[in-house]
N, C-alpha and C positions, 0 to 999 in steps of 0.2 A: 194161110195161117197169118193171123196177125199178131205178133209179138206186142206187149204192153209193158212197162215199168215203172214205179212210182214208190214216193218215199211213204212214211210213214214215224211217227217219233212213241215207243215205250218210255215211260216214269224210270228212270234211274232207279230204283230200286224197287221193280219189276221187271226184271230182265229173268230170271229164272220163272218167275212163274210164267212169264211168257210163252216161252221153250215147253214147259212141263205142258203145259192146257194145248201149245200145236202135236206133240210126241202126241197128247191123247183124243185129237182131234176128233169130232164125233164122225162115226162111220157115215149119217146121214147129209154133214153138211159134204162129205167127200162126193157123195153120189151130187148133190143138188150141184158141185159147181163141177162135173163129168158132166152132167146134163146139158149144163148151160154151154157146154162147149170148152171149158179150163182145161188143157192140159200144159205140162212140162212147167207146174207150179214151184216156183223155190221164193223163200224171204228168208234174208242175210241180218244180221243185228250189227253192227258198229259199236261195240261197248263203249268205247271211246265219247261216242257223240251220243250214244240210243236211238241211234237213226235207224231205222230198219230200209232196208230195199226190198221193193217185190219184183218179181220177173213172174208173167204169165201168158202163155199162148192160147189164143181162144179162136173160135171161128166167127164168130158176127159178133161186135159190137152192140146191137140190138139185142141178141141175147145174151150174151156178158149182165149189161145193161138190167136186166129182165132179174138177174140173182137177187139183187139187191131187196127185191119185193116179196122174195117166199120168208117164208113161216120161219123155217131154221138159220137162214141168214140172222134177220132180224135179231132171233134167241143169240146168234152168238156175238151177234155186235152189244148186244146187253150183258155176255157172258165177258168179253172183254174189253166194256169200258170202265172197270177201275186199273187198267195196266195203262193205258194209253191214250193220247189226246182224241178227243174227239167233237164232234157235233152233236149239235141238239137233240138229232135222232139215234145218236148213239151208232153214226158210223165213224169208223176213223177218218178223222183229218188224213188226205193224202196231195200227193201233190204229183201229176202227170210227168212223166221223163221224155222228153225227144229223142227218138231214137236216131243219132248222127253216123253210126258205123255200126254194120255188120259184116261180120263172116261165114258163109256155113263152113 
């Protein structure tokens, strides 16, 4: 299992709708990123900063990697870039974490 973590920044005043669109997250992208190998997915919000953190375990990299290109990815990185920074292609700006300590 390879553990992954990275940031990501929501619009100060899209914080709730943030929350609301992940509670209703569509069943379909939940299976596309089960597929890809995601499990024990969590993102934390920082009101404070609107920094979001993500934590996600996946099994290959190359398929991780691979999400990014289906159909329903796509839809919801255009479904959420008027909350949050993003790129050209309408994914979120993120930023890799090193992981320096672990515990099981």
């Amino acid at each position: 299992m390879i553990r992954k973590a990275f940031v990501m920044k929501v619009y100060p005043d899209k914080h709730e709708e943030y929350e609301q669109k992940h509670r209703d997250i569509w069943p379909e992208l939940v299976t596309a990123l089960r597929h890809h190998g995601a499990k024990n997915y969590s993102i934390f919000l920082d009101p404070s900063t609107s920094m979001l953190f993500a934590y996600v375990e996946i099994e290959n990299e190359k398929t991780w990697e691979q999400l990014a290109q289906t159909e329903v990815n796509q839809k919801w990185w255009r479904y959420m870039e008027p909350l949050m920074e993003t790129n050209s292609d309408n994914s979120p700006v993120t930023v890799n974490l090193n992981e320096v300590f672990h515990m099981d």
